[in-house]
C-alpha positions in Angstrom: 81.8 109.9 71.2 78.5 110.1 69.2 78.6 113.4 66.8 75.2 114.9 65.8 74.9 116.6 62.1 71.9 119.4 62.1 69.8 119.8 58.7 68.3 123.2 59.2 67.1 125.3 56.7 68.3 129.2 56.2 66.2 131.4 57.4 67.7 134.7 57.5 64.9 137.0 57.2 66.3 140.2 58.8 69.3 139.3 60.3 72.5 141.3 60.3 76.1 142.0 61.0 78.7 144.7 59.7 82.5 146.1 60.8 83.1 149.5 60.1 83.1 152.2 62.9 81.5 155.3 62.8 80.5 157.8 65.3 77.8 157.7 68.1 74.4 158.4 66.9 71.7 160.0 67.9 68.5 159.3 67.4 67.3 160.7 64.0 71.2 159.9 63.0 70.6 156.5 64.3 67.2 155.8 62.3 69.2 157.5 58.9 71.8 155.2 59.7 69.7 152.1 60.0 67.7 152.8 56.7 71.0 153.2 54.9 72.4 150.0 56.3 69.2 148.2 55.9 69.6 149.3 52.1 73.1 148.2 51.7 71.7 144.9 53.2 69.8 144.2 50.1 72.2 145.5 47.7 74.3 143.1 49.3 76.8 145.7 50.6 77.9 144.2 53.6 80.9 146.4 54.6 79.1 148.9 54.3 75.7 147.9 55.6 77.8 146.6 58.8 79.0 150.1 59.3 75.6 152.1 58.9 74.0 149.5 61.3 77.0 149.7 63.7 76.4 153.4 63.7 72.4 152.3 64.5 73.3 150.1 67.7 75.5 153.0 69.1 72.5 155.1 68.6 69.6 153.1 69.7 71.1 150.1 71.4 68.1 147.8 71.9 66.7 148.7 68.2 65.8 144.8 67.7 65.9 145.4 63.8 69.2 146.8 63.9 71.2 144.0 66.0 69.1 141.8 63.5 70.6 143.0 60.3 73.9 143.8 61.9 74.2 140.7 63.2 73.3 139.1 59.6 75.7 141.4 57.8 78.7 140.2 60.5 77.9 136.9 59.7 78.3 136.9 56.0 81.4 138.9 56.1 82.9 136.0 58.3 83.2 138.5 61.6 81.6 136.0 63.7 82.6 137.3 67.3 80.5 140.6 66.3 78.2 138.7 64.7 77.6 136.3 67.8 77.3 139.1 69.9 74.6 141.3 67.9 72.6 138.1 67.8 72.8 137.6 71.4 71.6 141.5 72.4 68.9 141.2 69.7 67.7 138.2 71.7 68.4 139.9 75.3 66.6 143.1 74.0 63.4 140.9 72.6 63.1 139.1 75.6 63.7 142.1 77.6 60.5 143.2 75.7 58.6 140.6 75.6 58.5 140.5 71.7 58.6 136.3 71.6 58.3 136.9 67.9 61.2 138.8 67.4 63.0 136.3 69.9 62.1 133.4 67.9 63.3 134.7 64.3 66.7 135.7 65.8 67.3 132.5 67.5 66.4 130.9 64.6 68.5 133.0 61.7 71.1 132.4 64.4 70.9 128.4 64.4 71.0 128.7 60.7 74.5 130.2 60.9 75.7 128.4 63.6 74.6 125.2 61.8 76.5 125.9 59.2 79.9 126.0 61.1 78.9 123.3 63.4 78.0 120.8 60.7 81.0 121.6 59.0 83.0 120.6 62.1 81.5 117.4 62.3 82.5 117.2 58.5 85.7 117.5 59.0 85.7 115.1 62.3 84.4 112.6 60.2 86.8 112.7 57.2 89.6 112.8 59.8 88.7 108.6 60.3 90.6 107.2 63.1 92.6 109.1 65.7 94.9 107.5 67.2 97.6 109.9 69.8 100.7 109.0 70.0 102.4 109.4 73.5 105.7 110.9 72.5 106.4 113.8 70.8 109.1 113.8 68.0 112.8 114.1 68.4 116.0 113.6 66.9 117.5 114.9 63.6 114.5 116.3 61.7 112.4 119.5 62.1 111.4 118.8 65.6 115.5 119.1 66.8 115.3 122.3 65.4 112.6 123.9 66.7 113.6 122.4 70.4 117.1 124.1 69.9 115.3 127.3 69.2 112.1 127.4 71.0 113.1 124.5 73.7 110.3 122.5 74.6 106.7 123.0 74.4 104.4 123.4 77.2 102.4 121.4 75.9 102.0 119.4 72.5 100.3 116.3 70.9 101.1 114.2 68.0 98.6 112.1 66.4 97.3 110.2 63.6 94.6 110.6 61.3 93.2 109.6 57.5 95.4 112.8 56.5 98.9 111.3 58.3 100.7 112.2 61.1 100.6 115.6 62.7 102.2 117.5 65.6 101.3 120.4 67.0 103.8 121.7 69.9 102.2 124.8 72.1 104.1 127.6 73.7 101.2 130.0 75.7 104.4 132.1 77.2 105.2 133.2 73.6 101.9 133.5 71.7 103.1 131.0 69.7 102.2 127.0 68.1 104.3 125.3 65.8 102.6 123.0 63.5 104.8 120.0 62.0 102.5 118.9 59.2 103.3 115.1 57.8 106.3 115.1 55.6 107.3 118.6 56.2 111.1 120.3 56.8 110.2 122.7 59.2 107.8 123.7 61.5 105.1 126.3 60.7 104.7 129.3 63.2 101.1 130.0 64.2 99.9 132.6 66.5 98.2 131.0 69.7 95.2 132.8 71.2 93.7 131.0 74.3 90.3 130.6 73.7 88.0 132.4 76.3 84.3 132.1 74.3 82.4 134.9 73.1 83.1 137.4 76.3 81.5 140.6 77.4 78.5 141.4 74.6 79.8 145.3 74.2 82.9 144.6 73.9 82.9 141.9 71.9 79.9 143.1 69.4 82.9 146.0 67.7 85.1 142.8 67.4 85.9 142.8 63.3 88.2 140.0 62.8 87.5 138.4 59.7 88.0 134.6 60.2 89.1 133.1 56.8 87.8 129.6 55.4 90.3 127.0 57.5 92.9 126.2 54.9 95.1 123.9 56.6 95.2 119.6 56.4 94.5 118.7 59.4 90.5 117.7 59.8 91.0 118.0 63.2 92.1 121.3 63.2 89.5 122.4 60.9 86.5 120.6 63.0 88.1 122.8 66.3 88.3 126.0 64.0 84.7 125.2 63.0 83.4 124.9 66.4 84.8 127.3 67.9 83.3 130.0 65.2 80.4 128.3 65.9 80.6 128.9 69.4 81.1 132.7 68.7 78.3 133.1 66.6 75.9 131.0 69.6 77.4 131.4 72.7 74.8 129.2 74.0 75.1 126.1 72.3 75.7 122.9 74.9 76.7 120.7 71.7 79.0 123.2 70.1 80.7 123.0 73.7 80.8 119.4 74.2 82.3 119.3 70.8 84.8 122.1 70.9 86.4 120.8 74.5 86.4 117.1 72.6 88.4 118.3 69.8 90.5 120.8 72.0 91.8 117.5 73.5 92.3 115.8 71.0 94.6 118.8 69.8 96.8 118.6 73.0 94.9 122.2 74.6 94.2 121.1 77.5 93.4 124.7 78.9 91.3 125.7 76.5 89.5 122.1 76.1 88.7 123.0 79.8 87.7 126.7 78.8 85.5 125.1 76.8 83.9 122.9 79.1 83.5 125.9 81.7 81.7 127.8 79.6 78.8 125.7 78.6 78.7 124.5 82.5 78.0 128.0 83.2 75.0 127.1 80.8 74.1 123.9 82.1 75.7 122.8 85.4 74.3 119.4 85.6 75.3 118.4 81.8 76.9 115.3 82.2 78.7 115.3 78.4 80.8 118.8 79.3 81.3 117.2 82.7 82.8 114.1 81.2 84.7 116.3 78.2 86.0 118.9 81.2 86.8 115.2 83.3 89.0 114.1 79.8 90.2 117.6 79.5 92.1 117.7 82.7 93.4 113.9 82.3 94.5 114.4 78.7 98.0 115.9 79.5 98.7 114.4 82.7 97.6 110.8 81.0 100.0 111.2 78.1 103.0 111.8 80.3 102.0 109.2 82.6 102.2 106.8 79.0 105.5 108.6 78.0 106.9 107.3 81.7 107.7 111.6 82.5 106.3 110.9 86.1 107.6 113.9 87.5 105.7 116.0 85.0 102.4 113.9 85.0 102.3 114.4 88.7 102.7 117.8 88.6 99.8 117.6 85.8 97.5 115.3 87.9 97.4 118.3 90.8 96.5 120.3 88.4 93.8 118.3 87.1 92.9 117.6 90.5 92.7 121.8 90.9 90.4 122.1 88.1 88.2 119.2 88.5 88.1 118.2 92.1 84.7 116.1 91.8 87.0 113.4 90.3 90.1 114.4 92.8 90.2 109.9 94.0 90.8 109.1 90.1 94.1 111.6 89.9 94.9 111.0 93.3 95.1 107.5 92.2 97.4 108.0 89.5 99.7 110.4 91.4 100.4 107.3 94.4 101.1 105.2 91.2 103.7 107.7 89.7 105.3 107.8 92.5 105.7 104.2 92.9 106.9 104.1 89.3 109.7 106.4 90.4 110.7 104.1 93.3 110.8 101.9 91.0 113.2 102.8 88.6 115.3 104.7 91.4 118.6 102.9 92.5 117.8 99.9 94.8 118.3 101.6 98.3 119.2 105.3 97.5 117.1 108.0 99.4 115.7 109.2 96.4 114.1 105.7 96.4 113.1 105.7 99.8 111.7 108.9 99.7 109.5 108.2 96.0 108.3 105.0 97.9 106.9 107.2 101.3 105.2 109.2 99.0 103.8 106.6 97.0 102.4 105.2 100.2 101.4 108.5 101.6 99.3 108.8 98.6 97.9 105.7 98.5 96.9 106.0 102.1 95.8 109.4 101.5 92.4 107.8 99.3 91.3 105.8 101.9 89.8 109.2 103.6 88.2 110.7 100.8 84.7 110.0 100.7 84.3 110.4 97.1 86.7 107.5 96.2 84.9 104.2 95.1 85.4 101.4 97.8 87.4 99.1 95.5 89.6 102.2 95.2 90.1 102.2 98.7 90.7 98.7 98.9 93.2 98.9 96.3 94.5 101.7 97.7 95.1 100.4 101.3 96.4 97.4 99.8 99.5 99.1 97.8 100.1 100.7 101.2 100.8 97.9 103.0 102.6 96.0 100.4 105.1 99.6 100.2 105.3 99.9 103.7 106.4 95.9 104.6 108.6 95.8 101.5 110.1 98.6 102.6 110.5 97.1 106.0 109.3 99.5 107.8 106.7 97.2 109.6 105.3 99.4 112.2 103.3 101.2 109.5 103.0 98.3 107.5 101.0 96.4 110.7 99.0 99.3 111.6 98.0 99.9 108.2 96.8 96.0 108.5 95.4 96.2 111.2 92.9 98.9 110.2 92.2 97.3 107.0 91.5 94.0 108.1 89.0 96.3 110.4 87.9 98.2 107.3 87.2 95.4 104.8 86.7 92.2 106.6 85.6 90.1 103.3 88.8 91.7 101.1 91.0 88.1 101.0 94.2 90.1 99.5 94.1 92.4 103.0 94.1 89.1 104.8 96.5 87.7 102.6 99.5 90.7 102.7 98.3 91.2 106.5 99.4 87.2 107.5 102.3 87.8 105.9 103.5 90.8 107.2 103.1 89.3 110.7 104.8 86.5 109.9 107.8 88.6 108.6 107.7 90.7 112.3 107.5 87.2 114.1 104.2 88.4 115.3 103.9 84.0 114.7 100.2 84.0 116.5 98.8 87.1 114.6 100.3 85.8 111.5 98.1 82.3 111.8 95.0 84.3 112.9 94.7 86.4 109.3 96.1 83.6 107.2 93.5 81.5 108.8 90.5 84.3 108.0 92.0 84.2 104.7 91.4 80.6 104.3 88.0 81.4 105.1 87.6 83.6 102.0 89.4 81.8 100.0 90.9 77.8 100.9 92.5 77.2 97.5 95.2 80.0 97.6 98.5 77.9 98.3 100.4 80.8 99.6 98.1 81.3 102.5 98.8 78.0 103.0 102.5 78.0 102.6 102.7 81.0 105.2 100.1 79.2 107.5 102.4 76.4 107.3 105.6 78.4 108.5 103.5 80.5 110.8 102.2 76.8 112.3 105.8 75.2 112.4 106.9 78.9 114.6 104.4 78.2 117.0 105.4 74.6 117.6 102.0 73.3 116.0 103.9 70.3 114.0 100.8 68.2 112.5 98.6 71.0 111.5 101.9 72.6 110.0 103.0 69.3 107.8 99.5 69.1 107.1 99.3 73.1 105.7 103.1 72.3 103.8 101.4 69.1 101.8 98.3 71.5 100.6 100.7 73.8 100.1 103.2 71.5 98.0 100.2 69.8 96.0 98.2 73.3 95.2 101.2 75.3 94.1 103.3 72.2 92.4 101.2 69.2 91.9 99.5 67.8 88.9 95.7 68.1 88.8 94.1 64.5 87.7 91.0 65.9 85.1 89.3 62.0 84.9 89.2 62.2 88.7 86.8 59.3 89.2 88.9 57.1 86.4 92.1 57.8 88.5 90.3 56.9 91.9 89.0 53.6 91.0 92.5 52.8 89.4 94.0 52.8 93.0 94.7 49.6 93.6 96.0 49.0 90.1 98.4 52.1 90.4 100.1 51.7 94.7 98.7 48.2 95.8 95.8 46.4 97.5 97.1 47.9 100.3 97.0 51.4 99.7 94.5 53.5 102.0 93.2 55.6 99.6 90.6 52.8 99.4 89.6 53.2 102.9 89.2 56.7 102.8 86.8 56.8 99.9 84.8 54.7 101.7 84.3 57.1 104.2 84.4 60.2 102.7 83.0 59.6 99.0 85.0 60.8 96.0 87.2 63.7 96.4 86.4 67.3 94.7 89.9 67.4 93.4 93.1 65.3 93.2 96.7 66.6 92.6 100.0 64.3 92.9 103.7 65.7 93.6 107.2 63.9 94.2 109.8 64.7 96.5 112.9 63.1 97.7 111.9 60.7 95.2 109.0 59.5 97.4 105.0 60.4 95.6 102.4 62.2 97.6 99.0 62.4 96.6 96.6 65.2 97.7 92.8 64.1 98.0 90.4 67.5 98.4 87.4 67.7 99.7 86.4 72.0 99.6 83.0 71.4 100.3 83.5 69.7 103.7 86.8 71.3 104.6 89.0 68.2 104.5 92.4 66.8 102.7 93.9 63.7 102.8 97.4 63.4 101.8 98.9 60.2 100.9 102.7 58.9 100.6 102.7 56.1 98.4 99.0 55.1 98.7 99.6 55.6 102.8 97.7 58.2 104.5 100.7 60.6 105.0 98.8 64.3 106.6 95.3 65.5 107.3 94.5 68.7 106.5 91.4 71.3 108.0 90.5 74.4 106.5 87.1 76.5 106.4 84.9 74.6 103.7 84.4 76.5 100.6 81.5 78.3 99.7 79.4 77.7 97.6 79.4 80.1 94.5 
C-alpha cells in the first residue's frame, strides 16, 4: 500500500482547545469567560484557558473564536476527542455563516494538528520494515499457556513480525480487555480494549477530556494505529487518515474496528475505492487467517460474517466457504456422515455461485466444475449429470465441463452421451489423452471396435510415449530404423511430415504414433506397419 507523508506548516493562529468544566454561561459571563481563556491562551495556560473557553461555548455556542482557541488549547494538552470536535463546530458554525475566512483558518490550524499525528503514523509504519503475519497464534509452555488457562482463548488475535521482533496481541471485546505478548517477554501485558467508534456525536464528544499520552510501547505498528486514530479524532473528515487507520487495524488482528474504520470515511466518500478495498481486507483478514491455520469451522463462520458486512464482494467469501467445506470432507473419515454431509455442503456452496450475478464467470466455471467433480465422486450421479448437463449448456467452450461431463456419463453407462461430450471435448482440445482414453472405453461399450483401438493408441502414445524433438531426422531415418518395408514411408508421401511423433512398447511389440493436429489425423504404426487410424477435430490454430 503506498503511504503518503504531509509537510505542512503550523499555522495555529487562533485555534483552541481546553478540559475543565465550569458552569453554563450567559452571555456577558460567556464574553468574560472567553477574554480570560483567550488570556490564558497566550500565557500558555492551557488547563486553564480550556476551562474559561469551555465555559464560552456553553455560553455562546457558535462563538467562532471561542471553538477556535478551545479547540487549539485541547489540542496541545493532548485531549484530542474535544479538540476534534471544537474544530469541527468552529467549521459547522463558519459555514453556517458564511464566514469562508474563518472556515479556511480552522480547517487549516486543524490540518496542522492532524498532520502531525498522521505523519507520525506513517513514521512509525515505516520503521516497522516488513510485516509479515504469522497464521497461528502461540501455544505451549510459555506466556501464551498461561494466559489461555486464565483468560481461554481470544476472540480474536494476530501475531506478526516486524523490524522490532515478534509480537502478539490476543483480543477479548467480552472483557474490555487485550493482552499484549511483546518479543522475549514472561507474561502477557493487560490493556484495556475500547472499540473504536470515530469521533461521534459533536456535543458529546466536545466535553470529552482524556488526555492521550505519547505512545510508549515497541511495537511501530501499534504506535502508527495509535497515531491515526488521534488523528482521526482531531479530523474526523480525513479519507487518508481512514484508509490508513482500517490498514493498520488489520494488520493488528481488529478486524471490527478495521471495518469501523472503513465505515466511517465511506459515510464521507461512498465511492472511495481505497476504504472500499481496506473495508474488503478488513472483513477477509480473520476469516483468511483461519482458513491458513486449517480452523475451517471457525473461518466459515467468519466468511458469513464477512459476507454480512461486505456483501458487494459476497462471490469471493462465498467461494472460500464451498472450499472449507470441502477441506472438511476432506480430512473427515473416508465414508462417515460427517463426510458426507461436509461434501453436500461443499457442493451446495459451490453450486450456490453459479446464481449470483455478481460472481466473475471463471468463478462460475470453477465453481460448477467442483460441483460436479463432488457430486460424481460422491456417486451420487443424478446430480452429478444434471449439474452437467446445465453446464455443458452454460459454458459450451469450458473443455474441463466437457471433460468431467464425458466421464461422468461413462461412469453411469450413459455409453452414447459419454462419446458425445468427450468428442466436443476433443474439439476444444485434441491433445488431452484422457479424453481420449475415456473416448476409447466409451467407443469399445458401444461396440465401435476400430475407432476405439484407434482412440486406445492416441491414448497410449500421448499419455506414455516418448516425444521424438529432431522429428524430421527421425522420419527420414525410417528405413534405417524398421526396414525397406516399413509404411511409414508411404504415408509421408501422402500426408507430408507429421506435427509430432511419439513411440511406446507393449507386449514387447513397438508402436509409433505419427500426428497430424492441423488436419485431424494419426497414424499408428506396429513395427513400421500401419497398425490404427485415428480422427479427431483438427486443432486450432492459436
Amino acid at each position: 500500500m503506498q503511504l503518503t507523508i504531509r509537510h505542512l506548516k503550523r499555522c495555529l493562529g487562533s485555534a483552541g482547545i481546553a478540559s475543565l468544566a465550569l458552569l453554563a454561561a450567559h452571555p456577558a459571563t460567556a464574553s468574560i469567560c472567553f477574554t480570560s481563556g483567550k488570556v490564558y491562551v497566550q500565557q500558555k495556560v492551557y488547563a486553564k484557558a480550556a476551562a474559561f473557553l469551555e465555559c464560552a461555548r456553553k455560553g455562546e455556542p457558535e462563538n467562532i473564536d471561542a471553538l477556535s482557541l478551545l479547540a487549539f488549547a485541547r489540542a496541545q494538552q493532548r485531549e484530542y476527542i474535544s479538540a476534534g470536535a471544537a474544530f469541527q463546530m468552529g467549521i459547522d458554525a463558519s459555514k453556517k455563516k458564511g464566514d469562508a475566512k474563518h472556515a479556511q483558518d480552522l480547517e487549516r490550524n486543524r490540518l496542522a494538528v492532524n498532520a502531525q499525528l498522521f505523519n507520525a503514523g506513517i513514521g512509525a509504519l515505516n520503521r516497522a520494515g516488513t510485516i509479515e503475519i504469522q497464521n497461528e497464534r502461540s501455544s505451549g509452555d510459555g506466556p501464551q499457556a498461561k494466559a489461555e488457562k486464565d483468560m481461554g482463548p481470544p476472540a480474536e488475535y494476530v501475531r506478526f513480525s516486524e523490524k522490532s521482533g515478534t509480537h502478539e496481541f490476543w483480543y477479548y471485546p467480552e472483557k474490555s480487555q487485550t493482552l499484549y505478548f511483546a518479543p522475549g517477554a514472561d507474561e502477557a501485558r493487560k490493556i484495556p480494549y475500547v472499540p473504536y467508534q470515530g469521533l461521534g456525536d459533536l456535543q458529546k464528544a466536545v466535553t470529552d477530556t482524556v488526555v492521550f499520552a505519547p505512545y510508549s510501547g515497541i511495537s511501530a505498528v501499534e504506535e502508527a494505529a495509535y497515531d491515526f486514530q488521534l488523528a482521526s479524532y482531531v479530523d474526523p473528515t480525513s479519507l487518508e487518515t481512514y484508509q490508513n487507520l482500517a490498514y493498520v487495524y488489520s494488520l493488528l488482528g481488529r478486524t471490527e474496528d478495521a471495518m469501523n474504520a472503513a465505515r466511517v470515511g465511506l459515510r464521507i466518500k461512498p465511492d472511495d475505492k481505497r476504504l472500499h478495498q481496506n473495508l474488503q481486507a478488513a472483513v477477509m483478514a480473520r476469516a483468511q487467517r483461519l482458513f491458513a491455520a486449517k480452523k475451517y469451522k471457525e473461518a466459515i463462520e467468519a466468511f458469513y460474517k464477512a459476507m454480512e458486512a461486505d456483501p458487494v464482494n459476497a462471490p469471493a467469501y462465498q467461494l472460500r466457504i464451498a472450499d472449507a467445506h470441502y477441506r472438511i470432507a476432506d480430512a473427515a473419515t473416508k465414508g462417515s456422515p460427517e463426510q458426507a454431509a461436509a461434501y453436500d455442503s461443499a457442493a451446495t456452496g459451490f453450486v450456490a455461485l453459479v446464481d449470483q450475478p455478481a460472481a466473475p464467470d471463471s468463478i462460475k466455471q470453477d465453481a460448477i466444475y467442483n460441483a460436479i467433480v463432488i457430486y460424481a465422486n460422491q456417486k451420487n450421479y443424478p446430480k452429478a449429470i444434471a449439474m452437467a448437463d446445465k453446464a455443458t449448456a452454460l459454458y459450451p467452450n469450458n473443455k474441463q465441463i466437457w471433460k468431467i461431463t464425458g466421464q461422468t456419463k461413462f461412469e453411469t453407462n450413459d455409453f452414447k452421451g459419454a462419446v458425445v461430450a468427450l468428442r466436443h471435448a476433443l474439439e476444444l482440445d485434441p491433445q488431452d489423452p484422457d479424453n481420449h482414453q475415456f473416448l476409447f472405453l466409451s467407443l469399445n461399450k458401444t461396440g465401435e471396435k476400430e475407432a476405439s483401438v484407434a482412440e486406445y493408441t492416441i491414448y497410449k502414445a500421448l499419455s506414455q510415449g516418448t516425444k521424438k524433438e529432431q522429428l524430421k531426422v527421425w522420419v527420414d531415418s525410417a528405413d534405417n530404423r524398421l526396414g525397406a518395408a516399413n509404411q511409414l514411408k508411404t504415408v509421408l508421401k501422402t500426408e507430408g511430415y507429421p506435427e509430432e511423433v511419439y513411440t511406446y512398447s507393449e507386449e514387447n511389440k513397438t508402436f509409433e504414433t505419427w500426428f497430424f493436429w492441423s488436419k485431424g489425423k494419426s497414424f499408428t504404426f506396429m513395427e513400421g506397419q500401419v497398425f490404427s487410424k485415428g480422427a479427431f477435430p483438427p486443432k486450432k490454430s492459436s
